[in-house]
N, C-alpha and C positions, 0 to 999 in steps of 0.2 A: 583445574590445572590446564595451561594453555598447551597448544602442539609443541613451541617452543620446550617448555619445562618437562613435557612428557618427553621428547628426543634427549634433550640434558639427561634429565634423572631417570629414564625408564631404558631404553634404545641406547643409551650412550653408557651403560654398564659394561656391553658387551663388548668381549676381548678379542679382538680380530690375533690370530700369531701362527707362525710355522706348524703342520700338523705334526704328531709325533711319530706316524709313521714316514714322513718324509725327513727325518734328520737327517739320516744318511746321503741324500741324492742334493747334488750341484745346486737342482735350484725344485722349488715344490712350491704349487699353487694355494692358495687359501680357496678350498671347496665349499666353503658355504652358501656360496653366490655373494649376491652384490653388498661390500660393508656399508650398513646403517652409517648417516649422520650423527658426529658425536661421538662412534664408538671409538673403544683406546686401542691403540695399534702397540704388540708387544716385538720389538726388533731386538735379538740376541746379540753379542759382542760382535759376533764372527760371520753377520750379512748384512742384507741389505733388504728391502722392502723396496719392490717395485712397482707402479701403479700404470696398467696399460690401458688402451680402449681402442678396438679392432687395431690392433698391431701396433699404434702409435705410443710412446713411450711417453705418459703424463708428467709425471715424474717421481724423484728417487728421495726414501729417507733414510738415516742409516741408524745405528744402534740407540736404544732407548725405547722410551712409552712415547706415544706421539696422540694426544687427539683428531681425530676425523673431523673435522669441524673449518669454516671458512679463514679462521686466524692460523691455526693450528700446520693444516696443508693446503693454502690457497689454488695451488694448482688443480684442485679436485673439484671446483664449482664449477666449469665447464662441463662431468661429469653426473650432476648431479639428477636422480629421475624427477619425473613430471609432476609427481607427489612430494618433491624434497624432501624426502625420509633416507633417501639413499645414493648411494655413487656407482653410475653402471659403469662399474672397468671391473680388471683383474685385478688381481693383487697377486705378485709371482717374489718370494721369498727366494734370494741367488744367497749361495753364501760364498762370502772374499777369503777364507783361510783355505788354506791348501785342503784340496778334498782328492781322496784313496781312491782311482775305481780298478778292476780286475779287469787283463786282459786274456783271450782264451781264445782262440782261432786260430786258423789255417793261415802261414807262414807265406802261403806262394809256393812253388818249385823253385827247387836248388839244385846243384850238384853234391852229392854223397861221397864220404871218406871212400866208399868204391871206384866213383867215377860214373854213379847212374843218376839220373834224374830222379826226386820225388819229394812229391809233398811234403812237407813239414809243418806242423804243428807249434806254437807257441802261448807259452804262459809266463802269466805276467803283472805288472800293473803298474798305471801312468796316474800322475797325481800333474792337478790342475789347480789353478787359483784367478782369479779376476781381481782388476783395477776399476773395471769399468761396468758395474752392473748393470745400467739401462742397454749397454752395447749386448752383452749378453740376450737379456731380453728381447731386444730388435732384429737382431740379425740370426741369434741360437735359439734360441726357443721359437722363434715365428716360424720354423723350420717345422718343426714335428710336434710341436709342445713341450709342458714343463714335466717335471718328475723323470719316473724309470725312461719317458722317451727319451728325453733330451741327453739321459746316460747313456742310455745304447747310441746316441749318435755321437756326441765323442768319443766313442768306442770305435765305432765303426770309422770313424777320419781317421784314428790314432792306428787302427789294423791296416786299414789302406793304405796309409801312410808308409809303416812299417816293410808291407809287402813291395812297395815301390823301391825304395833303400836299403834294403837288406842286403841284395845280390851283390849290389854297389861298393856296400861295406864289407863282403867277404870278400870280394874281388879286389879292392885296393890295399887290406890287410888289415881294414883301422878295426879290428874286432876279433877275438879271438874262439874259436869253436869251442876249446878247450874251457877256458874260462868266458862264463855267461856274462862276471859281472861288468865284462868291457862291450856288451852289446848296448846297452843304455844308452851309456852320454856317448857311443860312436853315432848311433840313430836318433838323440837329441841334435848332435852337432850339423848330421848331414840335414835334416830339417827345421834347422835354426831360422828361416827366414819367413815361414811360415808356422813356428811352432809344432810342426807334422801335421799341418792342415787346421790345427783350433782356431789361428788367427779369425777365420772368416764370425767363429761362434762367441767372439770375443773370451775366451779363457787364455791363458797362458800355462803353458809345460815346465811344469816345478820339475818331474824328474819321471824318470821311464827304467824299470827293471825287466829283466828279461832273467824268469826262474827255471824255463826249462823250453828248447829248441829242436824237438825231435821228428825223424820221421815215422813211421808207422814200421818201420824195420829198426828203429833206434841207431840208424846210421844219422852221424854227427856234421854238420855240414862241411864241404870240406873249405873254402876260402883256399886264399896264398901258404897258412902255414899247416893244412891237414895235407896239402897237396905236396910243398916240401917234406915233410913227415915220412909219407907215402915212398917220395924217392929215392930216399934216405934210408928208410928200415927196410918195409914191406915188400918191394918192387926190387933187392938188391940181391941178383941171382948170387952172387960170388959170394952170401953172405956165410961166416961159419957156422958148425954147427956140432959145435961142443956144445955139451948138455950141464949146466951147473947153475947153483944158486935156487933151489927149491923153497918154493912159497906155499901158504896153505893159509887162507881169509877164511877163518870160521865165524856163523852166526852175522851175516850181515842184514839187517832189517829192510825188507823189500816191502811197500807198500802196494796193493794190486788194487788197481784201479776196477777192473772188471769185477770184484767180488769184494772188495771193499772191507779188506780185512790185510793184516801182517804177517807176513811170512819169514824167517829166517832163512838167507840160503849162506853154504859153504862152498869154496872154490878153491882146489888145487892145483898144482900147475907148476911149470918152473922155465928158467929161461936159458933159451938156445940161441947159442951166438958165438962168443969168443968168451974164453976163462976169464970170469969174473973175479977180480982180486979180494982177498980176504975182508981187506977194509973198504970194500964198495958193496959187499955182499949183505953187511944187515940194511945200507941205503938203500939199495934195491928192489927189497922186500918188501919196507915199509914203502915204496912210490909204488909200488905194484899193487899194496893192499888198499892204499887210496886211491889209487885210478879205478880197483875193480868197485870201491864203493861210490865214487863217482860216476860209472857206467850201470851202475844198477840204479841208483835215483833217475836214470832219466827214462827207466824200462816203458815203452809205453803198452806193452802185452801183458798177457795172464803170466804169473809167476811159475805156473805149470808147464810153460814153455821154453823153460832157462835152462834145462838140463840138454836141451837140443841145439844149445847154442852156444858151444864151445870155441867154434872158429871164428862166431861173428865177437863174441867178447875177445877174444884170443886180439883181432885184426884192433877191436878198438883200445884194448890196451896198450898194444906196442906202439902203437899210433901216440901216446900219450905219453908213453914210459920211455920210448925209444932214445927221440932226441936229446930228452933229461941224460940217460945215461952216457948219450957218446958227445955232450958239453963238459960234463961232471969228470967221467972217469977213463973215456977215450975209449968206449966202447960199442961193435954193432954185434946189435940183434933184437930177436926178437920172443914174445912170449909165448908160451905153450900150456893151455887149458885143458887140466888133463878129464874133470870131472866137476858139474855144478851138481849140488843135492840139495835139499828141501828138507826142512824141519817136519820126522815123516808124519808126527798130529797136525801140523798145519799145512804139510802135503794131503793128507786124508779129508779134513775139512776144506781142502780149495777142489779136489775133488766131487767133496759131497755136492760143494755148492753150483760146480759146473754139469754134475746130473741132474739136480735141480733143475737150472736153468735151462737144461737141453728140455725134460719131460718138457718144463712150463712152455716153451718155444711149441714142441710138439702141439701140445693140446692146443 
């Protein structure tokens, strides 16, 4: 058998394709080193197959079987080693359907429903898609590499991005503290021209969620309308203070990030302000029972520490509830937290686990 019929039939069985632990990531190399002559190149629906050699972008195949061979991908005979048995380039697998990645980092400083400066916190995730796969490969990947790096660095344009426009977007109002889900396409829109910086990596911004905005005190950013809010309820000395309309949120599932378990808390309370009329009295209740379950999703502390936090849930309720109720029912005031508790088995176990953690600290 001649070298020709051995690279056919011998070398040319082998299946060049996407590894399976890179499905997940943007774009992922074929690690086996350089594809043999011949061999079958396996391209999925939803990529592309890219063939570089020191950063230059050979060229592109897209979905199907493809042979390695001089008919098959003529572009690769410039490539080929000295032995003609094989093709010295890369081979970088991008995929063109929309792809998920998680965003999780430090916000920037803002100003707080208080009026104080601090850090904030954001979680998240921005979904990408590409036209243009060798652009990818040229300009994003030449960057850091393919795989997990090349996600951390859309990540990290998409965060930088973010912290750049944020302030921007509170301060002109186009996003609301209250509601996350208008922080997305307000920080798409303001980095529409760049895509929030992917342009250069060639990807393009299918879409950007914003799940939770927090600072390390769980104060909510304030923007144009936490700061209206503020003037309105919070800040309004003349405010009255008849006492009516009692609330009482039991069994709320509180997720604790530090200890990695669920807790149940209960929160009772009731609102001070002016006489709540009978038929504004069960609305009330139920926006007050959703705002406290909405202030507890975005706790970024131990759950052990809710029962000490009565006036800061207290400030970001009324903050929430306030202006609902004096558009709805023509009324000011604000809430009053009289008591958070803790489910006392899964107060006992958040305990046990923060002994733990101190001894383990210790030793």
């Amino acid at each position: 058998m001649g070298v020709g019929d051995y690279l056919r039939n011998g070398v040319g069985q082998m299946t060049v394709s996407r590894p399976s632990d890179g499905q997940r990531n943007v774009t992922c190399p074929y690690r086996l080193g350089a594809p043999p002559v011949f061999s079958q190149l396996l391209v999925d629906g939803t990529e592309a197959a890219v063939f570089a050699r020191r950063g230059v972008v050979l060229g592109v195949l897209g979905p199907g079987r493809h042979s390695l061979s001089p008919t098959g991908a003529p572009f690769l005979e410039a490539a080929k080693s000295t032995d003609q048995q094989r093709y010295e380039c890369d081979v970088i697998f991008v995929t063109t359907a929309p792809t998920r990645l998680t965003l999780d980092g430090s916000a920037g400083e803002l100003t707080d429903t208080s009026g104080r400066k601090a850090e904030f916190f954001l979680l998240g995730a921005v979904t990408v898609s590409t036209h243009n796969p060798a652009l990818v490969v040229a300009q994003g990947v030449g960057v850091g590499g393919a795989g997990d790096a090349f996600d951390r660095i859309v990540i990290g344009r998409v965060m930088h991005a973010i912290r750049e426009r944020l302030g921007y977007v509170l301060e002109h109002g186009l996003a609301s503290p209250s509601d996350l889900t208008t922080f997305g396409p307000a920080l798409m829109a303001a980095g529409r021209a760049d895509h929030l910086g992917l342009a250069p990596t060639g990807l393009e911004l299918r879409g950007l969620e914003v799940s939770r905005l927090v600072s390390r005190d769980n104060r909510p950013p304030a923007g144009v309308e936490a700061a209206s809010r503020r003037a309105e309820v919070a800040a309004d000395a003349a405010l009255p203070s008849h006492r009516s309309a009692r609330f009482g949120a039991a069994r709320i599932p509180v997720w604790d990030t530090e200890f990695e378990m669920t807790a149940h808390v209960s929160v009772v309370g009731c609102f001070e302000g002016e006489a709540v009329p009978s038929q504004h009295e069960g609305w009330l209740k139920e926006a007050i029972g959703l705002a406290l379950r909405e202030a507890l999703t975005t706790w970024t502390g131990s759950v052990l520490d809710l029962p000490g936090q009565a006036d800061a849930w207290a400030r970001y309720v009324t903050a929430v509830v306030g202006p609902q109720l004096a558009h709805r029912a023509g009324l000011r005031g604000r809430v009053l937290i009289e008591a958070v508790e803790i489910d006392a088995g899964e107060a006992a176990e958040l305990k046990r686990r923060r002994g733990a953690k101190l001894v383990g600290r210790a030793w």
